[in-house]
Structures are given as structure tokens and as C-alpha cells.
C-alpha positions, 0 to 999 in steps of 0.5 A: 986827336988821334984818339978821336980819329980811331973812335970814329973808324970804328964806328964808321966799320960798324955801320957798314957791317949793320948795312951789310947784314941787314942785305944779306938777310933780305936776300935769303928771307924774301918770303917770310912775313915782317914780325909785328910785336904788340904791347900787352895790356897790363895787368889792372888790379882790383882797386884800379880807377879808370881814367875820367872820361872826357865832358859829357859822358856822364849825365848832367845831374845839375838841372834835375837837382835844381828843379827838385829841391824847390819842389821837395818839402820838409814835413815835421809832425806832432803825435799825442802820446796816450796819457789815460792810465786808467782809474784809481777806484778809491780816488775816483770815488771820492774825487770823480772821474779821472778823466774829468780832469785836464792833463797837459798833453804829451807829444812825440815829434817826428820829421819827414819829406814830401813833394809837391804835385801842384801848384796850390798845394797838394803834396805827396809823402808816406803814409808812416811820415803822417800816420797818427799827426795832429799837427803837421808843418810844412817848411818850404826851400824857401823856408815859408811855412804851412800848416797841413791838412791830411786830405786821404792816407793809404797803408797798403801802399804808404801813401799820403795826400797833404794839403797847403793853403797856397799857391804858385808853388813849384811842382815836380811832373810826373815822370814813367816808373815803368821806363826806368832801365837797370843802371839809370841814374836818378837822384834822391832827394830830400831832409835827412837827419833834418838836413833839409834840400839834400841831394844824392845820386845812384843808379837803378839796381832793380825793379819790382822789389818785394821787402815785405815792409809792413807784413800786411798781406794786403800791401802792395809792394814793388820798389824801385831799389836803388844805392842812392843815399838815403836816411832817416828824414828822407821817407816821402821825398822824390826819386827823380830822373836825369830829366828832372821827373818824379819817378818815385817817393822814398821810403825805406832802407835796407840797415842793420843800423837804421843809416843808409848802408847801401840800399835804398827803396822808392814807391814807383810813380805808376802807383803813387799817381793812381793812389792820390788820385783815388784820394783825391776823387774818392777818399780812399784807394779803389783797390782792383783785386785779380782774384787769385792766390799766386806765386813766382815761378822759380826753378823748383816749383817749375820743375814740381808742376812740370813747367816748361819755362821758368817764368811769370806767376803761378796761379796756385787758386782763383776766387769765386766771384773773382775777375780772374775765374769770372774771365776764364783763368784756373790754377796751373794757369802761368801768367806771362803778361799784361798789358802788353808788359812782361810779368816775371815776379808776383810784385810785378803782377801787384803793380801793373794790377795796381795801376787800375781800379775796379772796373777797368778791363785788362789783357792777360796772357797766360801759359797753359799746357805750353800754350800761351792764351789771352784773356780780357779780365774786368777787375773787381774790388775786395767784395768781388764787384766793380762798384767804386767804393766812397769813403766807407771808413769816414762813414763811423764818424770816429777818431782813434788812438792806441791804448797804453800797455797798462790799459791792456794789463788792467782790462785783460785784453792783448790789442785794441783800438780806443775811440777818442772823439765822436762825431756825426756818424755810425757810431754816434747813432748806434750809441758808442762812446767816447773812451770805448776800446774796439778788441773786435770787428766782425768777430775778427781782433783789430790792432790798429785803425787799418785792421779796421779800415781793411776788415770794414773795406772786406765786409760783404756790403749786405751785412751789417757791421758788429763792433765789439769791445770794454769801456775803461771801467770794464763794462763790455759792449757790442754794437750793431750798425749798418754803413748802407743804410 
């Protein structure tokens, strides 16, 4: 008890000394200002994760995911591989023409994703998903399936108008590509490695991106990139914003392996919804062509041609005939603007040019001299007029195929394109022949059916056509036709 009284003594002479230090020190230091001490923020390593933010300050993805899947296709094709490997002269003489007797067909498959943009059947994909197909089967959400029917295909922009026999179909609508912002999220959607009605999500990490996909110089390109997931099977499927509205048609990656490695590249709207469009009206793209040659102003060539800003598209030519020098424009000249949107890259220029046809009237404004100045530019097509082009290629009444490597070793020829049916058309009429291999187009070497297509969709429309190539059994040939008469 003792002890208890003494510890309690104690304390009680603490207290009263803390009481009387604590006065003596307010009454010598009535000026100085109470110090505040604060909490140092900690220091956050780089794998440190942010704590999860309350409901609703993420988008809510789940609507737009829903409204896509039922409107984005699995598209699955069949390609017959060229079996002709050319005549065997002892065996022929005595038997007939190889050809004359039937061989089973050999195909190659392959799978994509399409979506669809109306209700009785027309569906967007890429060119490369269709390119080639003799059958093309489309399995709906619902596992209803179709048979496909190209309607009209386009490889300067990979692009591709199917249709289905139905109707009451879901429809994804159109969204504005060019309302997307940096960081936005959207989601792809589509069937890779045929794992159909797949949804993933990532954000915009660019706009206007150039990849030289096909090396065509002719193709457009202005991807929106993004680092949502996207792998083989997804090519044709929807980019889609929160909203639930097609922004894009996915077509390529960026992989040194051929699998999603964190790039991923979408066809903008503003030119998927002009190009079907065209085919569905015409056929074909009605490409309109600014008429210059360009390039995008970087720092070194502003500081080689003395340009104030770094900024737009340099006009390194103009084209005779061309929209561009017909409305006043001249190289040196710096594109800043059309249309009222801000041009920085030349991919930027092929959009918003892209987005017209021949005809159309546009606003440019451009740098000369430090002074800005606006031009009205009425578009032109490749053969420098305004006319619409209809279906010039179909004219040939043809179809194509390629050639096997040991028809080219045989026949001594590099590249070439072979006739594989005639129909009513040019080239009946001109006399060509089923089998006949084209090497030459207007005196220019042709690879593909799109060498064809662009050298034809080129030609002056007063000069006629002049086809050239070899026949399986060596015989060469030209023929001569004109696509106006």
C-alpha cells in the first residue's frame, strides 16, 4: 500500500512540473508561431498499384460489350489452290490435254470477323479476310449460318462488302472516328483463333498511324492504334466506343511472333463508311486524289526548306491537271488544314481527302511564305477529272487466279496473272482465252488482280487497253480492247 502511495506521489510532482514548464514557455514565447509538422507522402515504387477507385470512375463497358457481340460475324473461307502444273508433251500426245481431265480441287481455309451494318444482311470485313474466296460462310451469335456473296472489295484501304440472305439482323451504327481522343477506351471485338464473340478492351494510343501494311503506294492508311488484344481471327471485326458505336474495323497487329504483343491497328469509320458506300452505289471506291506529291514536316526538313513551324504537309510537287494546281496550290506550299481539322502527318491528309470523292469541294488552308491561305479544291479522280468511275474492272468480264512457281519456271516468266473463266465482256470480245496468263498491262508487269485493277482504274480513258502475256503451251499473245466503246 505504501508503495502504491509513493508511485502515485510521483506522478501527481510530474504532472505539476509539465504544468509549470508548459507556462513558463507561453509567457517567454508569446510571439513565435505553433509549428505545424506534416506527414511526408511516402515514398511509391514502380510496381506500386493504386488503390481501386470508388464505383463509377471507370466506364461501364458491359452494354457496349453486349450490343457488339450480336452484331459482330465469324466469317470462315474456302480458297482453291491452283493444281495446273503444266503439260507433260509425251503424255498429252497420246492422251489429250491435261487439262481435259478433272482433278479434285484442292482448298485452303481460312477464318476472320465481320459486322454487321444492316438489317437485311450487308456486313463490313477486310479485304485480306475475302480476297480470293470461293466460299465464304457466315456464322452469326446465334450460330445461324449464311452462305456470302462479295458485293465489292477494295485493297487500297482493305476493305469489304459481304452479303447475307436475311433479315431483322442486329446492326452495329456508325460511330465518329474522328471524335475519338488519345486515352479513350474501346473495345475489340471479334473470333480469334476461332474463339468466337471475344471481347477485349484497351484505350486509344494513337491516331493517323502510317504502318505501311501492303507497300502499295497507292493504299491509304491512317490507323487508329490501340493495346486492346487483338489476334489472328479478329481481322474485320469492330473497334467500338463506350457507347456501343463502330469506330473502327480491326485489321492488323504489330508481332514478331504473329500473336497480340501489345499493338493493334483499326481501319477509322470515316473511311470504312464512305468506302462501302462506294461499293455499294458504284462497284468500286471513287478515290478522290489531291494531285500533289508530299511529305510530313519534320524537323529536319523544316529546317532544310527554312520553315518557320514544324508543322503539316509539304508540298515536295503538284500534278498537272491535278485538284491541287488547278485551284492554285504549289510546292513549298504547307498544308495545315482541311476542312476545318488540323492536319500534322501526310496519313492525316489521306484520311480526311479520303473521306470524298471525285467532285466534292474542299477548304485548304496552307503555309506560304509565313502566311497562311485558303484554298476551295475541287477533288479530281486518278485520270485528273471529276467523272465517277463505274465498274471499269468488271467490264473485262473475267476471273483470276495466280500461277504456281513451276508454271513461271517452265514458261520463263517472274509474275503474272491467269484467266481462269470468261464471261460476257472485253475480253471475250477481244478473243482471250481461258488459261491465258497476263505478264503485261499497258506495258507495265502485273503480280496480282489489283496490279490490274489499279493500272486499268489509271489509264487515260481515250486510250485503249493493251494486254499482253503466254498461254500454257507457250504461245504468246496480245490483245487490244477498248473499256468505252
Amino acid at each position: 500500500m505504501n508503495a502504491i502511495k509513493k508511485s502515485a506521489s510521483y506522478v501527481a510532482f510530474a504532472f505539476v512540473g509539465a504544468v509549470l514548464a508548459l507556462s513558463l514557455y507561453s509567457q517567454f514565447n508569446k510571439n513565435e508561431k505553433p509549428a505545424v509538422v506534416t506527414e511526408s507522402r511516402p515514398i511509391q515504387l514502380s510496381s506500386y498499384a493504386p488503390p481501386v477507385l470508388p464505383q463509377g470512375q471507370l466506364p461501364d463497358l458491359t452494354q457496349a460489350a453486349e450490343k457488339s457481340v450480336s452484331a459482330v460475324v465469324h466469317i470462315t473461307t474456302k480458297t482453291k489452290n491452283n493444281m495446273y502444273e503444266g503439260g507433260n508433251q509425251l503424255f498429252e500426245f497420246f492422251f489429250g490435254p491435261r487439262n481435259s481431265f478433272p482433278q479434285e480441287p484442292q482448298y485452303s481455309e481460312a477464318a476472320g470477323s465481320g459486322v454487321i451494318i444492316s438489317e437485311d444482311g450487308y456486313i463490313v470485313t477486310n479485304n485480306h479476310v475475302v480476297d480470293g474466296a470461293e466460299n465464304i460462310d457466315v456464322i452469326l451469335n446465334d450460330n445461324r449460318k449464311f452462305t456470302g456473296k462479295v458485293i465489292g472489295h477494295d485493297s487500297g484501304t482493305d476493305i469489304a462488302l459481304v452479303k447475307i440472305d436475311a433479315k431483322n439482323l442486329t446492326v452495329l451504327p456508325w460511330g465518329d472516328s474522328d471524335a475519338l481522343r488519345l486515352g479513350e477506351w474501346v473495345l475489340a471485338v471479334g473470333n480469334p483463333f476461332n474463339l468466337t464473340s471475344t471481347v477485349t478492351a484497351g484505350i486509344v494510343s494513337a491516331k493517323s498511324r502510317s504502318i505501311n501494311l501492303s507497300g502499295d503506294k497507292m493504299a491509304m492508311e491512317s490507323f487508329i492504334q490501340t493495346d486492346a488484344a487483338v489476334n489472328p481471327g479478329n481481322s474485320g471485326g469492330a473497334l467500338v466506343n463506350v457507347r456501343g458505336e463502330l469506330v473502327g474495323i480491326n485489321t492488323a497487329i504489330a508481332s514478331r511472333t504473329g500473336s497480340y504483343s501489345g499493338y493493334s491497328f483499326a481501319i477509322p469509320v470515316s473511311i470504312v463508311h464512305k468506302v462501302v458506300e462506294d461499293l455499294r452505289k458504284f462497284g468500286e471506291v471513287q478515290r478522290a486524289m489531291l494531285g500533289i506529291e508530299m511529305r510530313t514536316v519534320d524537323a529536319d526538313y523544316a529546317k532544310e526548306h527554312n520553315l518557320s513551324k514544324v508543322e503539316g504537309v509539304f508540298i515536295d510537287k503538284t500534278i498537272e491537271d491535278g485538284a491541287a494546281k488547278s485551284a492554285g496550290m504549289k510546292k513549298g506550299d504547307v498544308i495545315i488544314e482541311v476542312n476545318g481539322i488540323k492536319i500534322h502527318s501526310s496519313s492525316e491528309l489521306q484520311e480526311q481527302i479520303g473521306k470524298h470523292r471525285p467532285g466534292d469541294q474542299v477548304s485548304v488552308v496552307i503555309l506560304r511564305d509565313g502566311t497562311e491561305k485558303t484554298f476551295n479544291v475541287t477533288l479530281r479522280n486518278m485520270k485528273g477529272n471529276t467523272a465517277i468511275v463505274k465498274e471499269s474492272f468488271s467490264a473485262l468480264g473475267a476471273e483470276f487466279g495466280e500461277i504456281s512457281n513451276k508454271d513461271k519456271e517452265r514458261l520463263n516468266i517472274e509474275d503474272g496473272v491467269q484467266v481462269l473463266k470468261i464471261t460476257s465482256g472485253k475480253m471475250k470480245n477481244a478473243g482471250v482465252r481461258v488459261g491465258f496468263i497476263i505478264t503485261d498491262v499497258n506495258k507495265i508487269a502485273v503480280a496480282n488482280v489489283e496490279d490490274i485493277k489499279r493500272i486499268i482504274s489509271q489509264s487515260s480513258s481515250k486510250k485503249p487497253i493493251l494486254m499482253e502475256g503466254v498461254y500454257p503451251d507457250g504461245k504468246w499473245a496480245y490483245y487490244v480492247f477498248d473499256l468505252n466503246e
